[in-house]
Each structure stands twice: as C-alpha cells, then as structure tokens.
Biopython code that builds the backbone (N, CA, C, O; Angstrom):
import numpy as np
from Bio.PDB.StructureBuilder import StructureBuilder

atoms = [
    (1, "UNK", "N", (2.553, 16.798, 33.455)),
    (1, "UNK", "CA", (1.417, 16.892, 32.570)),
    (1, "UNK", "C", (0.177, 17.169, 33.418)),
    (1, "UNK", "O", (0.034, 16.660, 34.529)),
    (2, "UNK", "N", (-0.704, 17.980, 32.866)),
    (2, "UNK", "CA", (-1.610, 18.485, 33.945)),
    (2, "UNK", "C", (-2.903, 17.263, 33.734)),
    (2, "UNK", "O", (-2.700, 16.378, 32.903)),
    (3, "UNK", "N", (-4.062, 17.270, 34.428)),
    (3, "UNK", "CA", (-5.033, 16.712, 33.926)),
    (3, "UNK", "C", (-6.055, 16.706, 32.521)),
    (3, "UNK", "O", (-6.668, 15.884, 31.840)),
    (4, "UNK", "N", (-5.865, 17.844, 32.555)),
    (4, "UNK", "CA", (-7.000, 18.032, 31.429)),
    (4, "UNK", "C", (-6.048, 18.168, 29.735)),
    (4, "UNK", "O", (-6.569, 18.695, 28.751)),
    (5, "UNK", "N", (-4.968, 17.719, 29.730)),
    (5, "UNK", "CA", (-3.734, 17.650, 28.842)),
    (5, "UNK", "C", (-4.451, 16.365, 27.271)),
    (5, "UNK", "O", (-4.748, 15.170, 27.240)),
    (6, "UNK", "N", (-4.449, 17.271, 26.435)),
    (6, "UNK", "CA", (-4.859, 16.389, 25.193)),
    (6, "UNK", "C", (-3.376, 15.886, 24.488)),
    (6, "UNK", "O", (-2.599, 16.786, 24.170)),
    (7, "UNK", "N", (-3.071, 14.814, 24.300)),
    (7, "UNK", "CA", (-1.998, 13.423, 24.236)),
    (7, "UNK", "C", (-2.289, 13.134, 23.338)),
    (7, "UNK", "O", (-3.361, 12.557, 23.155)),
    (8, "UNK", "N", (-0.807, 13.630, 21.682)),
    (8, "UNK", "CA", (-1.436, 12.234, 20.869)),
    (8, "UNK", "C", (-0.042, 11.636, 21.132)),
    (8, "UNK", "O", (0.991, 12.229, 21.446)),
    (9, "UNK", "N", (-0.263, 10.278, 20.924)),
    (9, "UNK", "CA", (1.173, 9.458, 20.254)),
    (9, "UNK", "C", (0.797, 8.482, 19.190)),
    (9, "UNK", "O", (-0.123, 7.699, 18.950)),
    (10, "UNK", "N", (2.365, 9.036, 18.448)),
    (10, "UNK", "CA", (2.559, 8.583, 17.365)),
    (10, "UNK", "C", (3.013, 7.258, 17.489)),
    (10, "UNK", "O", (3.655, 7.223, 18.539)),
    (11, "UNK", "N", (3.009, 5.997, 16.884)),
    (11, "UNK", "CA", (3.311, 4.964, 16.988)),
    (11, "UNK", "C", (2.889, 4.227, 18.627)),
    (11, "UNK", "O", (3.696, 3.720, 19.405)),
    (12, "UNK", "N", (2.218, 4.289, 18.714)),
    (12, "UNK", "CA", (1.064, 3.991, 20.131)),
    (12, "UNK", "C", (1.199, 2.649, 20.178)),
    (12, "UNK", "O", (1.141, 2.599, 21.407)),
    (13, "UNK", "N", (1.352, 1.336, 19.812)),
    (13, "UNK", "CA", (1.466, 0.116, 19.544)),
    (13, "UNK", "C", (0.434, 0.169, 20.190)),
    (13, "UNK", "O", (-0.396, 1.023, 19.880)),
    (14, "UNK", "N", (0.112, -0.986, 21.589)),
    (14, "UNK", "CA", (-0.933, -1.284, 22.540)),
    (14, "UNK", "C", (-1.916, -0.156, 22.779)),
    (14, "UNK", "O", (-3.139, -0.294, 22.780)),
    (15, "UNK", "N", (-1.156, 1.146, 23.013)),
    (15, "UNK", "CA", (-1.910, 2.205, 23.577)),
    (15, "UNK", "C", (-1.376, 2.284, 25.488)),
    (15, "UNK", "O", (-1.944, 3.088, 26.227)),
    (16, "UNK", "N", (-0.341, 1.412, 25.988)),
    (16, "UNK", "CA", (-0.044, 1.362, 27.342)),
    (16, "UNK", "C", (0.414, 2.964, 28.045)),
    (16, "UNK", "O", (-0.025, 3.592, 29.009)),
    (17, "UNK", "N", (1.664, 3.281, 26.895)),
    (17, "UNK", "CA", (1.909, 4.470, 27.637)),
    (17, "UNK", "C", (1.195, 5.572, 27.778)),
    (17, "UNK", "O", (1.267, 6.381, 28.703)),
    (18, "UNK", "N", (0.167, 5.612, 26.398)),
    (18, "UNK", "CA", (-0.406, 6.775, 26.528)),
    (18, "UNK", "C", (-2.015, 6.507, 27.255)),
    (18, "UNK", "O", (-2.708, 7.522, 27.335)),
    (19, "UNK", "N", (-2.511, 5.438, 27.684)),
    (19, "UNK", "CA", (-3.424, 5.168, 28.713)),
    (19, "UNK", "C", (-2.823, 5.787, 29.948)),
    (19, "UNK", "O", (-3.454, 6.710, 30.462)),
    (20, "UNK", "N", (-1.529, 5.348, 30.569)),
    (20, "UNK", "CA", (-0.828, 5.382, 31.655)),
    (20, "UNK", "C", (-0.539, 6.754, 32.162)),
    (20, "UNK", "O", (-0.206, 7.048, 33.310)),
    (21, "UNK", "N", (-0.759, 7.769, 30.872)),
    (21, "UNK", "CA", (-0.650, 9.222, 30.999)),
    (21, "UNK", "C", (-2.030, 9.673, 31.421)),
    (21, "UNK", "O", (-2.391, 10.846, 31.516)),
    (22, "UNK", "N", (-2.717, 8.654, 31.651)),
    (22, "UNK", "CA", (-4.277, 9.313, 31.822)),
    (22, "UNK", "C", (-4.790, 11.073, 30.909)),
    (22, "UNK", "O", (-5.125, 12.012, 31.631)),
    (23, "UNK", "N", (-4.773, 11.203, 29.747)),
    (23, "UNK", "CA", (-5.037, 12.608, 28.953)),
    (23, "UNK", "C", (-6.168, 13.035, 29.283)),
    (23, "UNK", "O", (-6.806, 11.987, 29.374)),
    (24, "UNK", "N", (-6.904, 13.911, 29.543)),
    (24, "UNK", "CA", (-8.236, 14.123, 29.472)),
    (24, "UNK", "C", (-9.069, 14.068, 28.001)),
    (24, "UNK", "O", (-10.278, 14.140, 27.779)),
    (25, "UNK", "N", (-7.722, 13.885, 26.935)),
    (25, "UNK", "CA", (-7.952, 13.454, 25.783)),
    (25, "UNK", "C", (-6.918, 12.479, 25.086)),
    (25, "UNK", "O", (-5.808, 12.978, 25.276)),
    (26, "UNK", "N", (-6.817, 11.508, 24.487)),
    (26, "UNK", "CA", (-5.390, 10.790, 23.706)),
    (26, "UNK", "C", (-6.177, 10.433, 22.995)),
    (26, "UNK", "O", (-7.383, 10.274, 23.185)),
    (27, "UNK", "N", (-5.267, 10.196, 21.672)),
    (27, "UNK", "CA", (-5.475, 9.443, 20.173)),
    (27, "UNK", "C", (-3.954, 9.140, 19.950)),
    (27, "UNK", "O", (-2.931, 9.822, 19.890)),
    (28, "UNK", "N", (-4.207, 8.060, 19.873)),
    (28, "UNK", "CA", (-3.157, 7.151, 19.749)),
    (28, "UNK", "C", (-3.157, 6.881, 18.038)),
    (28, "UNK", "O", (-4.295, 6.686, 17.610)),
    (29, "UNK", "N", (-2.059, 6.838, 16.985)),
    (29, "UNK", "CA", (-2.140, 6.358, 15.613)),
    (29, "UNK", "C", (-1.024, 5.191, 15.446)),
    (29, "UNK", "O", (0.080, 5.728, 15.539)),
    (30, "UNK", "N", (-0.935, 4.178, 15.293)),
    (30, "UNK", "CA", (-0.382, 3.296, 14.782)),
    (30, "UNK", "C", (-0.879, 2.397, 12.681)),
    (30, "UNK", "O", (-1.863, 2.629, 11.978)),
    (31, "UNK", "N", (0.205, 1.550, 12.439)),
    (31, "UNK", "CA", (-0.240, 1.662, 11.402)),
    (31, "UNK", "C", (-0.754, 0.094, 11.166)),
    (31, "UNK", "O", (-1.109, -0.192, 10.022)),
    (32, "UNK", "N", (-0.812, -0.963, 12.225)),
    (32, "UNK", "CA", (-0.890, -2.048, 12.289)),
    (32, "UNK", "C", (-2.425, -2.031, 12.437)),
    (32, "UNK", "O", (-2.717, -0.971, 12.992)),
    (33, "UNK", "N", (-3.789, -2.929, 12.113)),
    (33, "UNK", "CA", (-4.961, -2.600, 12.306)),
    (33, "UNK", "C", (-5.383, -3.540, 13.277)),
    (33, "UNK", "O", (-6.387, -3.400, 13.975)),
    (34, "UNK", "N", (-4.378, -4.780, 13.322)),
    (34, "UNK", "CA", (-4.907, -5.805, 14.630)),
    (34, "UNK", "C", (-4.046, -5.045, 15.691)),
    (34, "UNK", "O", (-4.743, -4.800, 16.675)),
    (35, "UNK", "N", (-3.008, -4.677, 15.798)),
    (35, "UNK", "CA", (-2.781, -4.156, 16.875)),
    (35, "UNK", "C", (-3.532, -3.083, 17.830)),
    (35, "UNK", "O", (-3.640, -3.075, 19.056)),
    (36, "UNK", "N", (-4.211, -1.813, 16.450)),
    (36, "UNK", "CA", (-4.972, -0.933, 16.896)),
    (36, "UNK", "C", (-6.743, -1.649, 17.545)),
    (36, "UNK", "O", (-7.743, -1.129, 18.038)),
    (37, "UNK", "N", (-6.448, -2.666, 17.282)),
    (37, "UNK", "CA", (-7.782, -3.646, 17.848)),
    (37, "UNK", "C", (-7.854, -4.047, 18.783)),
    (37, "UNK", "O", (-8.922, -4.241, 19.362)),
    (38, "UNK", "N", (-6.628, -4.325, 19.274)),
    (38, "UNK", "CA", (-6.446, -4.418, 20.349)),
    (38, "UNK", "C", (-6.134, -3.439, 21.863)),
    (38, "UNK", "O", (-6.528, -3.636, 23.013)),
    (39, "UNK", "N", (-5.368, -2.473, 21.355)),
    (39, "UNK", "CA", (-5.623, -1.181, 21.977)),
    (39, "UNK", "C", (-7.099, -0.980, 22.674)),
    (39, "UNK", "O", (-7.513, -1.011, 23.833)),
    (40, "UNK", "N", (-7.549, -0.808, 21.674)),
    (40, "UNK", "CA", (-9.223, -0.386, 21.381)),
    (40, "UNK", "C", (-9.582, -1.335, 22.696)),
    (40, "UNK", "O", (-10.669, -0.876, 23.048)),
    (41, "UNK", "N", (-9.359, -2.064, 23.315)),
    (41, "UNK", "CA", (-9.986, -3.189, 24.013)),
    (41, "UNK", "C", (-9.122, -3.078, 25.380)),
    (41, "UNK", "O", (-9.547, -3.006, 26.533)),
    (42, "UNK", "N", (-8.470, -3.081, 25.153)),
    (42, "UNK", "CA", (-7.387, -2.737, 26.363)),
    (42, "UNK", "C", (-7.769, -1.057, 27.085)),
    (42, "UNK", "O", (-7.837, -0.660, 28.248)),
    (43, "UNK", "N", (-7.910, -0.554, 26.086)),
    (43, "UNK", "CA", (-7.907, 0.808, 26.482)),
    (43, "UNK", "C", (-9.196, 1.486, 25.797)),
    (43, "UNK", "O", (-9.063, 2.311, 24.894)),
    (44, "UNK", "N", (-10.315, 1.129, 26.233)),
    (44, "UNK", "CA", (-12.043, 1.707, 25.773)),
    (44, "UNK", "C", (-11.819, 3.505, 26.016)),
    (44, "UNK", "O", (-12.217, 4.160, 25.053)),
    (45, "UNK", "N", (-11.364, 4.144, 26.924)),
    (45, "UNK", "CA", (-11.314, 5.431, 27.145)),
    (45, "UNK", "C", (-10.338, 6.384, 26.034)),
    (45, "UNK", "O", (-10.656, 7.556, 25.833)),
    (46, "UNK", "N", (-9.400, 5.908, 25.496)),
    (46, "UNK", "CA", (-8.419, 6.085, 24.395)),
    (46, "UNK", "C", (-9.048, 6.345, 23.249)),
    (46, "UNK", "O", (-10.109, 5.735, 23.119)),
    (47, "UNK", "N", (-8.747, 7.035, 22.397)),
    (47, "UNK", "CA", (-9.587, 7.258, 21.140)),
    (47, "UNK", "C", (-8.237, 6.714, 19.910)),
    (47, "UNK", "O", (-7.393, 7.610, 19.918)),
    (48, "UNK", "N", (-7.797, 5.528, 18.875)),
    (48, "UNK", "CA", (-7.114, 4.887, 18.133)),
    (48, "UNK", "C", (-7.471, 5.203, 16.904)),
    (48, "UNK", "O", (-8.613, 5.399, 16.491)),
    (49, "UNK", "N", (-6.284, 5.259, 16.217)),
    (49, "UNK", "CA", (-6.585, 4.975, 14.915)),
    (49, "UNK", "C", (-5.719, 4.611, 13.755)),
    (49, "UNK", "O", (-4.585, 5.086, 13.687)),
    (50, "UNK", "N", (-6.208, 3.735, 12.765)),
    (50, "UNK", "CA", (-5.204, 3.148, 11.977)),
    (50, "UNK", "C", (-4.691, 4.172, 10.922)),
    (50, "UNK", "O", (-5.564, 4.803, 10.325)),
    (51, "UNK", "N", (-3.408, 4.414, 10.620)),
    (51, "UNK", "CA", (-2.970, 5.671, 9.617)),
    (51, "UNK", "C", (-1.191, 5.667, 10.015)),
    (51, "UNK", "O", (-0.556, 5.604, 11.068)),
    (52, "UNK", "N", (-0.801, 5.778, 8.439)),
    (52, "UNK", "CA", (0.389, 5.720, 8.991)),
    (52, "UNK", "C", (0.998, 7.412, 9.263)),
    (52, "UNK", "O", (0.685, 8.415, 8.621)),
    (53, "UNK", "N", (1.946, 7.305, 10.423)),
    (53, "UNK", "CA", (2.445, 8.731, 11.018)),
    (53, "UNK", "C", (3.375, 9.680, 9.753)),
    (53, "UNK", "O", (3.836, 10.821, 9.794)),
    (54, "UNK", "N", (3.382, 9.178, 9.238)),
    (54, "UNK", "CA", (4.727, 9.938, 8.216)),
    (54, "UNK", "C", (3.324, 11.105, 7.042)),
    (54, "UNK", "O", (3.529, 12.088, 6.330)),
    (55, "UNK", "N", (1.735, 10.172, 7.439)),
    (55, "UNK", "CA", (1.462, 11.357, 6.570)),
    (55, "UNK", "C", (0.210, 11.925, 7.469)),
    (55, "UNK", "O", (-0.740, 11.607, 6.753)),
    (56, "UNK", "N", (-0.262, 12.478, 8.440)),
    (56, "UNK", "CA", (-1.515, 13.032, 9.416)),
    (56, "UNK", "C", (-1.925, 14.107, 8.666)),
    (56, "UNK", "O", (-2.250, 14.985, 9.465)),
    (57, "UNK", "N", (-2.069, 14.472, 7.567)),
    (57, "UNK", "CA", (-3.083, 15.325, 6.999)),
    (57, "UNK", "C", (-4.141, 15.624, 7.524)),
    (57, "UNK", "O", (-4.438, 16.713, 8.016)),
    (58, "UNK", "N", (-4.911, 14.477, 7.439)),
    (58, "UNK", "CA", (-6.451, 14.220, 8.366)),
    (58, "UNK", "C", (-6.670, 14.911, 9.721)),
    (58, "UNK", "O", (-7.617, 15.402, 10.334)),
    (59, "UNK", "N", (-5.518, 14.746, 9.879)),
    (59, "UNK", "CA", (-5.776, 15.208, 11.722)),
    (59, "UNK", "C", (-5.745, 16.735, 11.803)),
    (59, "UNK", "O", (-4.718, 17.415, 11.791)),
    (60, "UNK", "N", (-7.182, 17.253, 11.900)),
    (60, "UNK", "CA", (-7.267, 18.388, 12.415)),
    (60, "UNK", "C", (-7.592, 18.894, 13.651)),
    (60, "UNK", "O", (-8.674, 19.369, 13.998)),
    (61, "UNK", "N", (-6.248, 18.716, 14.509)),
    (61, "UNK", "CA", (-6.726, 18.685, 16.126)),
    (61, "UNK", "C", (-5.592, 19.337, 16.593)),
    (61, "UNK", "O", (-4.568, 19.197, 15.923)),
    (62, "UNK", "N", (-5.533, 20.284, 17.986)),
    (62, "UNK", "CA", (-4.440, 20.965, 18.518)),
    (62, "UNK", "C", (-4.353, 19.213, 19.749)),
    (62, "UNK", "O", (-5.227, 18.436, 20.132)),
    (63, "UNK", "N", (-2.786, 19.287, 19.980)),
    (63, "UNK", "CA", (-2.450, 18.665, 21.022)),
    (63, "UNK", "C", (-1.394, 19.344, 22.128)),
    (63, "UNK", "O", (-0.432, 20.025, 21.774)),
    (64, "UNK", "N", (-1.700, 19.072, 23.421)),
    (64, "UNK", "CA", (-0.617, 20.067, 24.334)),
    (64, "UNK", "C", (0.588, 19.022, 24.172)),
    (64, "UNK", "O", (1.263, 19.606, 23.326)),
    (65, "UNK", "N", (1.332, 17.728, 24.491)),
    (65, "UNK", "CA", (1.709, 16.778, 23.612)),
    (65, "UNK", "C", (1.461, 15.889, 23.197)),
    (65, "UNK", "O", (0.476, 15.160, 23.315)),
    (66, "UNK", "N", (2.881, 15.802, 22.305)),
    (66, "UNK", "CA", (2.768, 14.512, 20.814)),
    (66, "UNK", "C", (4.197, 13.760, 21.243)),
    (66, "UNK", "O", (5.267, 14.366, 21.310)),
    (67, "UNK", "N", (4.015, 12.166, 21.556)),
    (67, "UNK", "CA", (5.081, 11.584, 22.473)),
    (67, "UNK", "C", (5.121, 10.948, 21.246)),
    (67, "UNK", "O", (4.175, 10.956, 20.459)),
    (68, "UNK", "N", (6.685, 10.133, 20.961)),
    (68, "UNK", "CA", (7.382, 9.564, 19.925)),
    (68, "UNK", "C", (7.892, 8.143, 20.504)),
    (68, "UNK", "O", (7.770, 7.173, 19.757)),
    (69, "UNK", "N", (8.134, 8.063, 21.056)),
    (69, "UNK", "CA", (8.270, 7.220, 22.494)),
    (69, "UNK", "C", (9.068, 6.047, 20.950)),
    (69, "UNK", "O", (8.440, 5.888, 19.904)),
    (70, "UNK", "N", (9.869, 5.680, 21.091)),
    (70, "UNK", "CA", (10.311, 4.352, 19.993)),
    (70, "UNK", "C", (10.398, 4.548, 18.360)),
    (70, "UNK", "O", (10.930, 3.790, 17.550)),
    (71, "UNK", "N", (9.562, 6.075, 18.067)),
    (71, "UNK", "CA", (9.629, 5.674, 16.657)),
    (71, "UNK", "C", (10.343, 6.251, 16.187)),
    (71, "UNK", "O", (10.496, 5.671, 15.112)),
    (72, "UNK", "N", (11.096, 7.227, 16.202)),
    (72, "UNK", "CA", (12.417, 7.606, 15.610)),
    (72, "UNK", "C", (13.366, 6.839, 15.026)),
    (72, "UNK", "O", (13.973, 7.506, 14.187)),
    (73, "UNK", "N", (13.739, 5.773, 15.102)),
    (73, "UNK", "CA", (14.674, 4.787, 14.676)),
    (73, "UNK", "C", (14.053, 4.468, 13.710)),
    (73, "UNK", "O", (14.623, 4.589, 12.625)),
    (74, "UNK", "N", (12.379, 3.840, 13.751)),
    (74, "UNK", "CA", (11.413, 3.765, 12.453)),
    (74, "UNK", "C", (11.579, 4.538, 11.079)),
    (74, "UNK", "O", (11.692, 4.132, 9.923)),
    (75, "UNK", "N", (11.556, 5.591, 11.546)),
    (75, "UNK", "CA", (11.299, 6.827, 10.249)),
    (75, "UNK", "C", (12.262, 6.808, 9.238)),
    (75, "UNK", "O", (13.405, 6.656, 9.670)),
    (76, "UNK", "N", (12.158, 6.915, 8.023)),
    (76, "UNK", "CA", (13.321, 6.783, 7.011)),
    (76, "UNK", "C", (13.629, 8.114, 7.068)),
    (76, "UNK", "O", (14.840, 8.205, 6.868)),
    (77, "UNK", "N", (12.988, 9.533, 7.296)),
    (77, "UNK", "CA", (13.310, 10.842, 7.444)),
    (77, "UNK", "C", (12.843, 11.427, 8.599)),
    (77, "UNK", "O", (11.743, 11.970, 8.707)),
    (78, "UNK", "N", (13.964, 11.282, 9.766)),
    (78, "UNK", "CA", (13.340, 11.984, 10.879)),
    (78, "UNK", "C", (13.116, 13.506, 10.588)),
    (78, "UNK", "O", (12.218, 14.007, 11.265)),
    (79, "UNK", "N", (13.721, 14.290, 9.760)),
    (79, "UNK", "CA", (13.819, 15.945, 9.364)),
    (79, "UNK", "C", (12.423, 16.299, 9.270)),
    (79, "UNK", "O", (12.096, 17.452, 8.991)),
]
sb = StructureBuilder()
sb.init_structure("model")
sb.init_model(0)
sb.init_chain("A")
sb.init_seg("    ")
for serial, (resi, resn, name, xyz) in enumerate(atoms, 1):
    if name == "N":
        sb.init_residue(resn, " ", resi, " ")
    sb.init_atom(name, np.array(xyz, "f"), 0.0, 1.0, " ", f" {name:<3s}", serial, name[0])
structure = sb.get_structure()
C-alpha cells in the first residue's frame, strides 16, 4: 500500500487495523456508536462513522482500498 492510499474499512470495530495501515486517508464505518467512540479517541487522525455497511449510499467517495477484514461471516448476503 503506498502512502498517500485512501482506506475505507468496513466493519472497523476499534479502528486498530486500519490506523496500523497508516492511509493518507481512512474512514472506518461500523454500526456500534460506543464503539465508534471509542475509535474516535484511540485513533484522532482516522475519520469514523456510525452506519450500517450493508447500505453506504451516503458515501460519495473513491477509495484505492476497502478491507473486510472479519465481516463476511456477518453479512446475511455476501453476493
């Protein structure tokens, strides 16, 4: 992953892995709002937000990647 690499992940819990990727951009979405509170605090440089992944309408943003990291097993329709 290069430096200047914009990172979202989906199901971000803490925000660890995708801090750890250092992005020159990440947004992390989880659907928990104390968890994303905590992120937020852990990780001030990270940009979070509460929304659940199955519907990102809202998100009008290009990403170079989008890490899944755990949530596949989650999804009632991975297709």
């Amino acid at each position: 992953m290069t430096a200047d690499a914009r990172v979202l992940e989906l199901g971000c819990w803490r925000g660890d892995l995708l801090a750890a990727l250092n992005p020159s951009y990440g947004l992390g979405i989880e659907f928990c709002e104390e968890v994303i509170a905590e992120a937020r605090q852990r990780h001030p440089a990270i940009n979070f937000l509460v929304a659940d992944v199955t519907d990102l309408a809202m998100l009008d943003e290009k990403f170079d990647y989008i890490i899944l990291s755990d949530l596949v097993n989650d999804l009632w329709d991975v297709q």
